[in-house]
KEMIGU-25497 format. One record per atom (N, C-alpha, C): y, z, x; residue number from 1. Coordinates in pm, whole numbers, padded with zeros to 5 digits. Layout:
# residues N
SITE      y      z      x   k
SITE      Y      Z      X NUM
...
//
This chain:
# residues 172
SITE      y      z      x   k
SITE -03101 -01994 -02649   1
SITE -02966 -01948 -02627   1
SITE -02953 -01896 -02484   1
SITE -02866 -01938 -02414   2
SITE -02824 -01919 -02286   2
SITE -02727 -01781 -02287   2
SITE -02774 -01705 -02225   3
SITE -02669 -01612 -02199   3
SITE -02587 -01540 -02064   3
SITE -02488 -01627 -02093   4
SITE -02406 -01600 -01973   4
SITE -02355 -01462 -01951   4
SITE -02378 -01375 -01993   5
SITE -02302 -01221 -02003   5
SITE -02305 -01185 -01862   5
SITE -02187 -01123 -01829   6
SITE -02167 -01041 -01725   6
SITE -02139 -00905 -01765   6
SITE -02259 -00790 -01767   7
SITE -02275 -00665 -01803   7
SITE -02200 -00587 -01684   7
SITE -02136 -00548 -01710   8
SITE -02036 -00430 -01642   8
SITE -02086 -00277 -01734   8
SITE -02012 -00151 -01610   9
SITE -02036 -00018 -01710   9
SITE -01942 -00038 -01808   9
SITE -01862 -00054 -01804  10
SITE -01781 -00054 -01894  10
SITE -01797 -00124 -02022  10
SITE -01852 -00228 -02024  11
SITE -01905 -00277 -02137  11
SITE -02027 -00232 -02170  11
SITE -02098 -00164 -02098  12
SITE -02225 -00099 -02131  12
SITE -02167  00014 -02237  12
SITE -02053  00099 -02183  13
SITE -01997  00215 -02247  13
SITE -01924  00217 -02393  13
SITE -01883  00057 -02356  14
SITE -01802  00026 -02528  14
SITE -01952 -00012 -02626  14
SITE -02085 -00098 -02580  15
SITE -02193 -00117 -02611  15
SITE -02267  00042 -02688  15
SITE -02257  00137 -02610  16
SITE -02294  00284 -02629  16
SITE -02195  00340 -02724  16
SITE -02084  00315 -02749  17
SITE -01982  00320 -02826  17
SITE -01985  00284 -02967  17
SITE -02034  00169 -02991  18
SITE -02021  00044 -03075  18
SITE -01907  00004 -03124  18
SITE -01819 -00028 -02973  19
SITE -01691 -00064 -03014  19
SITE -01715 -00269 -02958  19
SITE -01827 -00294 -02965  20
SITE -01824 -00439 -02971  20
SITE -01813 -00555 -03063  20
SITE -01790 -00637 -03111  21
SITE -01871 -00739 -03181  21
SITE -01999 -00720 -03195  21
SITE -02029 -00763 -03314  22
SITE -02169 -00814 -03314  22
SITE -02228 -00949 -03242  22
SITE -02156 -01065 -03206  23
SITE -02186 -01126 -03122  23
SITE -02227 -01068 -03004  23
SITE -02138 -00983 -02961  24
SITE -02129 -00918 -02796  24
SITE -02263 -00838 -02846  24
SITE -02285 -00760 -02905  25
SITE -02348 -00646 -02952  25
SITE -02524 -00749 -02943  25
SITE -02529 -00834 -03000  26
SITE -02643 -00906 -02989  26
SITE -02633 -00989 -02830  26
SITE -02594 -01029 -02770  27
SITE -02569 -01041 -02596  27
SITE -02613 -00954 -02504  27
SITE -02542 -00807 -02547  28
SITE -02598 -00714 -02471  28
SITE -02729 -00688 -02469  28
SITE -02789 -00673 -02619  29
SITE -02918 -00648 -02638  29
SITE -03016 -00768 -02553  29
SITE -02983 -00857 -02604  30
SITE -03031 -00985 -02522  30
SITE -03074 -00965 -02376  30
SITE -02970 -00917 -02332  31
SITE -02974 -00920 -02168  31
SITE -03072 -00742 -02144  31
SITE -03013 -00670 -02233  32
SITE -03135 -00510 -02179  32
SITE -03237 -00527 -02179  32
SITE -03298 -00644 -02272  33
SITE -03410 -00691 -02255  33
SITE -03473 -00766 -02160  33
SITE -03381 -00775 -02109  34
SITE -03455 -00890 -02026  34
SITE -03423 -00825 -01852  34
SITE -03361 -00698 -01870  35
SITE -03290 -00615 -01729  35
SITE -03322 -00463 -01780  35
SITE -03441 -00418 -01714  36
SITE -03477 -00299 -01738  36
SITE -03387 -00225 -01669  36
SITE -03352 -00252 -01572  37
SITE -03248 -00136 -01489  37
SITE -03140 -00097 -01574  37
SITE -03062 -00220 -01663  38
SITE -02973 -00187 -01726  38
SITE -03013 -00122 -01818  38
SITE -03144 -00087 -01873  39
SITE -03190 -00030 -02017  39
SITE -03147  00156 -01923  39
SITE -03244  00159 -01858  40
SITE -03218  00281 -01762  40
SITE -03065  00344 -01729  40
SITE -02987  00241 -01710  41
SITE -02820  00298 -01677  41
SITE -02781  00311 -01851  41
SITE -02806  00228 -01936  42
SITE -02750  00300 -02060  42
SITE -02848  00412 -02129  42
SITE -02952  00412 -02074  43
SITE -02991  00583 -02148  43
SITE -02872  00673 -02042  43
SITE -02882  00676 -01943  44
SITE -02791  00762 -01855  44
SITE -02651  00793 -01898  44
SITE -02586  00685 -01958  45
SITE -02480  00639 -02035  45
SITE -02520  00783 -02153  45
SITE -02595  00695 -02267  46
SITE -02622  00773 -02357  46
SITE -02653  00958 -02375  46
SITE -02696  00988 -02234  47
SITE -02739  01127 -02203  47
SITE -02538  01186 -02163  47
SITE -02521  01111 -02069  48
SITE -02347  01149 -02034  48
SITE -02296  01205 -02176  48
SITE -02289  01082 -02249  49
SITE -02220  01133 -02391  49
SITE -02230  01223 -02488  49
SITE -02405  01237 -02439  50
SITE -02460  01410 -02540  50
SITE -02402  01538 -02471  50
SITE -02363  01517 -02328  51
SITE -02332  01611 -02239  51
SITE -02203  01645 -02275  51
SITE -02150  01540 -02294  52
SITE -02001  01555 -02295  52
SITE -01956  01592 -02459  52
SITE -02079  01546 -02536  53
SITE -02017  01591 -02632  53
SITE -02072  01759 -02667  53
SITE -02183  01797 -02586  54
SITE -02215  01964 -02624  54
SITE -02133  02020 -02557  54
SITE -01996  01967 -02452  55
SITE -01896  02083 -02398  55
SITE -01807  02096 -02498  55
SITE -01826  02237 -02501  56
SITE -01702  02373 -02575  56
SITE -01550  02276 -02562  56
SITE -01514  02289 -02638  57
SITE -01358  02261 -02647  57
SITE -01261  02347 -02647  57
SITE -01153  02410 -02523  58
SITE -01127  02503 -02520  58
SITE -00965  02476 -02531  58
SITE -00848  02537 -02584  59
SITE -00761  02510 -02594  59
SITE -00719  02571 -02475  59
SITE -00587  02499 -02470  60
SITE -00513  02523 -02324  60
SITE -00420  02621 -02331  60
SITE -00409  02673 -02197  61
SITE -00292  02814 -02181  61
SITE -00196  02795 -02253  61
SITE -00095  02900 -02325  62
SITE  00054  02833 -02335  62
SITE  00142  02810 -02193  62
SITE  00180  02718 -02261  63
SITE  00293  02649 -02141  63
SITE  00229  02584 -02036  63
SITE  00104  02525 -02095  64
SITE  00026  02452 -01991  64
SITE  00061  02277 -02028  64
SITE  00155  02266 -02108  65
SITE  00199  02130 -02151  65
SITE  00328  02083 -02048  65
SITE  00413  02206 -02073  66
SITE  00524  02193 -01959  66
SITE  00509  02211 -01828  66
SITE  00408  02308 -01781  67
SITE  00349  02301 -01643  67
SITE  00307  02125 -01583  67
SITE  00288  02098 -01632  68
SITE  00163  01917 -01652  68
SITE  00316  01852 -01675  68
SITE  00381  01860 -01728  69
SITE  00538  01767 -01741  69
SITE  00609  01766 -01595  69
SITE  00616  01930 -01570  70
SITE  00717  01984 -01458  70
SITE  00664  01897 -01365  70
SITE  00542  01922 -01320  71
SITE  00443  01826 -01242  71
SITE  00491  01690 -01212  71
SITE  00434  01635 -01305  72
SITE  00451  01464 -01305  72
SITE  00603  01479 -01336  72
SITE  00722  01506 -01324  73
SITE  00842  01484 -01286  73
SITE  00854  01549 -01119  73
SITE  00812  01602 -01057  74
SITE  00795  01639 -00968  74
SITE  00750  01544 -00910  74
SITE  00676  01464 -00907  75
SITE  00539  01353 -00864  75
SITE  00632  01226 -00873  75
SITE  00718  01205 -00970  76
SITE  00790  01088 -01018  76
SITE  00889  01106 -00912  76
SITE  00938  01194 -00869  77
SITE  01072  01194 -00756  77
SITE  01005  01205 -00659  77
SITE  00905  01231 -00587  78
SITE  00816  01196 -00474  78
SITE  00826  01043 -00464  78
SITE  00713  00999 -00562  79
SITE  00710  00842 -00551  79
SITE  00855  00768 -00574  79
SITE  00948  00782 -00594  80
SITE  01045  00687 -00627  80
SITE  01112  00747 -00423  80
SITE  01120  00884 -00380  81
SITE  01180  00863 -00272  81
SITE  01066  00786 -00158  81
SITE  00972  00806 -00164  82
SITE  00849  00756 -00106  82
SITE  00856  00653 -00067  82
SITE  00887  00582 -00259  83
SITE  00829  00464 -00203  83
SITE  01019  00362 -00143  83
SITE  01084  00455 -00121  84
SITE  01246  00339 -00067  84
SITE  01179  00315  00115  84
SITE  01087  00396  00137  85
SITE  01076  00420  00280  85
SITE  01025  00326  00310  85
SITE  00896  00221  00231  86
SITE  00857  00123  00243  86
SITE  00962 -00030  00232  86
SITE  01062  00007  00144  87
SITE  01114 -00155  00106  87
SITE  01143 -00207  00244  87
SITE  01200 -00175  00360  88
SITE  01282 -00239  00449  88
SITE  01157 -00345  00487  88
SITE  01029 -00290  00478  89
SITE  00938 -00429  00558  89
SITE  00896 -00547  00426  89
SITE  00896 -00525  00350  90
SITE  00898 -00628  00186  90
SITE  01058 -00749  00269  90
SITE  01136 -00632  00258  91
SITE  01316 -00711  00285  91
SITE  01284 -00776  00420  91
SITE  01232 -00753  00510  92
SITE  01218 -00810  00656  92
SITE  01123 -00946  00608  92
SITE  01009 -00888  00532  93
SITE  00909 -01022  00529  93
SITE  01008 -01122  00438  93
SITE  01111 -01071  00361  94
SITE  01166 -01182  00258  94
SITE  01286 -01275  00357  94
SITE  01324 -01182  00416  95
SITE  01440 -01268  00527  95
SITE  01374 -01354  00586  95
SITE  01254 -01303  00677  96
SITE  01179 -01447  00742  96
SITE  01167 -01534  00694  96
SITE  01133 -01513  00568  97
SITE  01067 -01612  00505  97
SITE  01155 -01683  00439  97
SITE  01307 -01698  00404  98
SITE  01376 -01751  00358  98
SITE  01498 -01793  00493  98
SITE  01470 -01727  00645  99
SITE  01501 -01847  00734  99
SITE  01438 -01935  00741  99
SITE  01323 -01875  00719 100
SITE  01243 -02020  00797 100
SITE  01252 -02167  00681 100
SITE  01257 -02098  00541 101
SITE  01308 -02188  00446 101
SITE  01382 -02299  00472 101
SITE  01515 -02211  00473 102
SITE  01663 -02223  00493 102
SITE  01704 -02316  00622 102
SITE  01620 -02270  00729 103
SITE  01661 -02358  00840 103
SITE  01645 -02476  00872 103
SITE  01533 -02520  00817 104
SITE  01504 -02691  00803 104
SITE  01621 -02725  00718 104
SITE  01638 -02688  00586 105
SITE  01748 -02714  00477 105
SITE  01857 -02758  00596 105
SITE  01940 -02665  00638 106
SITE  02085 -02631  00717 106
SITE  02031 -02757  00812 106
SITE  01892 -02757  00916 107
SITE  01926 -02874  01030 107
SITE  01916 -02994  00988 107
SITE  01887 -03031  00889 108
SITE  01890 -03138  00807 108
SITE  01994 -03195  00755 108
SITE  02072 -03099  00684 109
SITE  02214 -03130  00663 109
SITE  02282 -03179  00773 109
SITE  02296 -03073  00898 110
SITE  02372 -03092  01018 110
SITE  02368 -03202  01082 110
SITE  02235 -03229  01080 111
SITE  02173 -03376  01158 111
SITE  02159 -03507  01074 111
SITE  02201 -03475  00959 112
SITE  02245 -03606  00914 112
SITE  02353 -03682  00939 112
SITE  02349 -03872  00945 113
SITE  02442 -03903  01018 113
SITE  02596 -03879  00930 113
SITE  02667 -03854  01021 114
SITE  02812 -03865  00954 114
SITE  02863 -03979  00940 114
SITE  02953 -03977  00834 115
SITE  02989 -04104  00800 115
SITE  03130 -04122  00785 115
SITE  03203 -04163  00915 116
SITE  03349 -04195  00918 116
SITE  03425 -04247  00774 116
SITE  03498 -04166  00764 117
SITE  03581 -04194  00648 117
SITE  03617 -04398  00697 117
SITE  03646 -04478  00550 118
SITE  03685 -04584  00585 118
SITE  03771 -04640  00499 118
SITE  03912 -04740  00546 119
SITE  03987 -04749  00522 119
SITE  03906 -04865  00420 119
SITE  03929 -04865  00284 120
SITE  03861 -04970  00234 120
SITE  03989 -05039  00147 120
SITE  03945 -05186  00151 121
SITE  04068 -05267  00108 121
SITE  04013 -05291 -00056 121
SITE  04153 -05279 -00099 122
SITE  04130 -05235 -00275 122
SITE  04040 -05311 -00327 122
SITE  03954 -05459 -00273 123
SITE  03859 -05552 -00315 123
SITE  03723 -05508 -00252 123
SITE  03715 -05512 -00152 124
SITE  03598 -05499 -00086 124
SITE  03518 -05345 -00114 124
SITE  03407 -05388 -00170 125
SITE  03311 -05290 -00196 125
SITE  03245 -05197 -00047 125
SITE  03224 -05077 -00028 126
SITE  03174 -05032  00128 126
SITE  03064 -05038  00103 126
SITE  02997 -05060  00245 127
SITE  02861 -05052  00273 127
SITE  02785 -04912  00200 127
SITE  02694 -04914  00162 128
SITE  02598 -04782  00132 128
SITE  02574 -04733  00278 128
SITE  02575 -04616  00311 129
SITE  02523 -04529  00466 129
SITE  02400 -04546  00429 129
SITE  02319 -04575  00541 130
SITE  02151 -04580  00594 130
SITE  02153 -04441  00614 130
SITE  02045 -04408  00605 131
SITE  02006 -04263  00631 131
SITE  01865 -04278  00726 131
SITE  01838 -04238  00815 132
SITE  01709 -04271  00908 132
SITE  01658 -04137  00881 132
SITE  01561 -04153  00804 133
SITE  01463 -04072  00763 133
SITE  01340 -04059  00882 133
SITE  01279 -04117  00933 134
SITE  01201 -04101  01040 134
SITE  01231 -04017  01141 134
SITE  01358 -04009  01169 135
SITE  01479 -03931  01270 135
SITE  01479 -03781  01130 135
SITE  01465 -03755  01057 136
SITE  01490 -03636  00972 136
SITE  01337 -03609  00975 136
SITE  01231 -03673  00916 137
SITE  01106 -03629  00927 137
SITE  01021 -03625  01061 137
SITE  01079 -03651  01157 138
SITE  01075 -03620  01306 138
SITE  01061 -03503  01335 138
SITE  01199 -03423  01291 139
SITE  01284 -03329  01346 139
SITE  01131 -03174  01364 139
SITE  01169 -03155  01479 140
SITE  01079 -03034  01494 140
SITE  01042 -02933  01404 140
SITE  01129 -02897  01365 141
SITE  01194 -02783  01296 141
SITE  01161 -02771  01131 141
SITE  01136 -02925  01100 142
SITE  01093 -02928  00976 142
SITE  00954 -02959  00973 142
SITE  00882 -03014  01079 143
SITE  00722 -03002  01104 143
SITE  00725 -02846  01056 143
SITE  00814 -02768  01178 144
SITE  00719 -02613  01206 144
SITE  00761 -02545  01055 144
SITE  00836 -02596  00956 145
SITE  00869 -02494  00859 145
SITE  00800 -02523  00730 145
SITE  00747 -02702  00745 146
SITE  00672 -02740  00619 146
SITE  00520 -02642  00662 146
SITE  00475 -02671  00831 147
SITE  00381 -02578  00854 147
SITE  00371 -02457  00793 147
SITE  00441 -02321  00853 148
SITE  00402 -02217  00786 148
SITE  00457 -02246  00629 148
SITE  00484 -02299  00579 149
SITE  00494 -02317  00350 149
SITE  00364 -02347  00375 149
SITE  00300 -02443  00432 150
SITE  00173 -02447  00415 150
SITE  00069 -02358  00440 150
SITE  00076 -02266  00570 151
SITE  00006 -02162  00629 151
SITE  00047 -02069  00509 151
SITE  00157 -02006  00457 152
SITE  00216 -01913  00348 152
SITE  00161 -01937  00258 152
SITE  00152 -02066  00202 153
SITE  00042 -02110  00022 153
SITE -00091 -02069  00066 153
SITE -00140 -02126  00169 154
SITE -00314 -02102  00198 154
SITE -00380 -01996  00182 154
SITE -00232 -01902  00255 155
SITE -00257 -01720  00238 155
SITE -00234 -01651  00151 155
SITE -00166 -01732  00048 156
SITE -00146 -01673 -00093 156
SITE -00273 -01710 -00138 156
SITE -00293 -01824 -00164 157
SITE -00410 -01839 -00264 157
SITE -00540 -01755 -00184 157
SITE -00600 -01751 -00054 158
SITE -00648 -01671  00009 158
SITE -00672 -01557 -00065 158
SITE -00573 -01477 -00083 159
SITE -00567 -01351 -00133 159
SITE -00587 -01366 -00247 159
SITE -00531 -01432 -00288 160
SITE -00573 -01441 -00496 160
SITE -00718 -01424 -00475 160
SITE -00805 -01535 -00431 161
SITE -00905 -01530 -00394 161
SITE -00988 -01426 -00386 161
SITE -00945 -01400 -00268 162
SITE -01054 -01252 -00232 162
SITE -01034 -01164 -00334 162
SITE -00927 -01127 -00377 163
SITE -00891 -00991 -00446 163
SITE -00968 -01077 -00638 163
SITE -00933 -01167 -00668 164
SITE -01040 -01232 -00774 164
SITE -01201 -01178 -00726 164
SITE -01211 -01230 -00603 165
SITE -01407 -01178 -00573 165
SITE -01456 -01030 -00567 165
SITE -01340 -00957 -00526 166
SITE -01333 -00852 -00521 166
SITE -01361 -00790 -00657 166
SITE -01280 -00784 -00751 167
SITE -01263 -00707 -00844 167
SITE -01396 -00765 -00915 167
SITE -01442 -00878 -00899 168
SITE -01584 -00892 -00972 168
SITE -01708 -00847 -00953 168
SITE -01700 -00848 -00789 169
SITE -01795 -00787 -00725 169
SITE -01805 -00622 -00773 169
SITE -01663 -00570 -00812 170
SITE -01659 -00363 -00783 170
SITE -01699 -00394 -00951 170
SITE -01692 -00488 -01059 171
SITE -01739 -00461 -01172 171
SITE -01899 -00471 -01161 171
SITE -01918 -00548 -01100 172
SITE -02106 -00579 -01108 172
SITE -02129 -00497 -01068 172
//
């Protein structure tokens, strides 16, 4: 049996818990065996929890419920004025980013050819308008804007990325 487990504390702690499966529960064991260090971090685990469970339990002041409320409503009108101070650069990055959209859209339109109204005789079918696409996929403007959508996706997924390696790396 292959075991792919990726042991985190946290699953060490639900493991110390026995809030796992028994599948998981036989995995873990699997792997302590075979990773003494991890045997070592869950006695440490296990010692935390004797610690924590020989502290006294002491009830709280009166009016130490509404103190802790007053607080975090206090804290809640901080962060809500706090955080308006930030939106204008979110709104700046969204405008750019929806000219630069927008503007290929609009020169595209503009620079398409016009097409003289025509007097058409009640038999004769009109020509279909040509559209010169080479002359539209030319256009500067829509190079530089398909560019950054492309530079913009790269740096999205980028970030997915890192911040995916990231958070795996701060669990291991």
């Amino acid at each position: 049996m292959e075991n792919k487990l990726l042991l985190t504390d946290d699953l060490l702690w639900d493991y110390a818990d026995a809030l796992l499966t028994t599948e998981q529960m036989e995995q873990v064991d699997h792997y302590l065996q075979q990773h003494p260090e991890w045997r070592e971090r869950l006695q440490m685990i296990r010692a935390e929890k004797q610690e924590l469970a020989a502290v006294p339990l002491e009830s709280p002041d009166r009016g130490f419920a509404d103190r802790v409320m007053a607080a975090w409503a206090a804290e809640q009108v901080k962060t809500k004025t706090a955080g308006n101070g930030k939106d204008w650069i979110i709104r700046l990055i969204a405008l750019v980013f929806v000219l630069f959209i927008l503007t290929p859209i609009v020169l595209l339109i503009l620079n398409a050819p016009q097409i003289a109204p025509v007097d058409l005789p009640a038999v004769e079918m009109p020509e279909l308008p040509v559209v010169n696409w080479s002359a539209i996929l030319d256009s500067t403007v829509l190079q530089y804007g398909l560019l950054l959508a492309f530079a913009l996706a790269g740096l999205r997924l980028l970030d997915k990325f890192l911040q995916q390696r990231f958070r795996t790396h701060q669990i291991a």
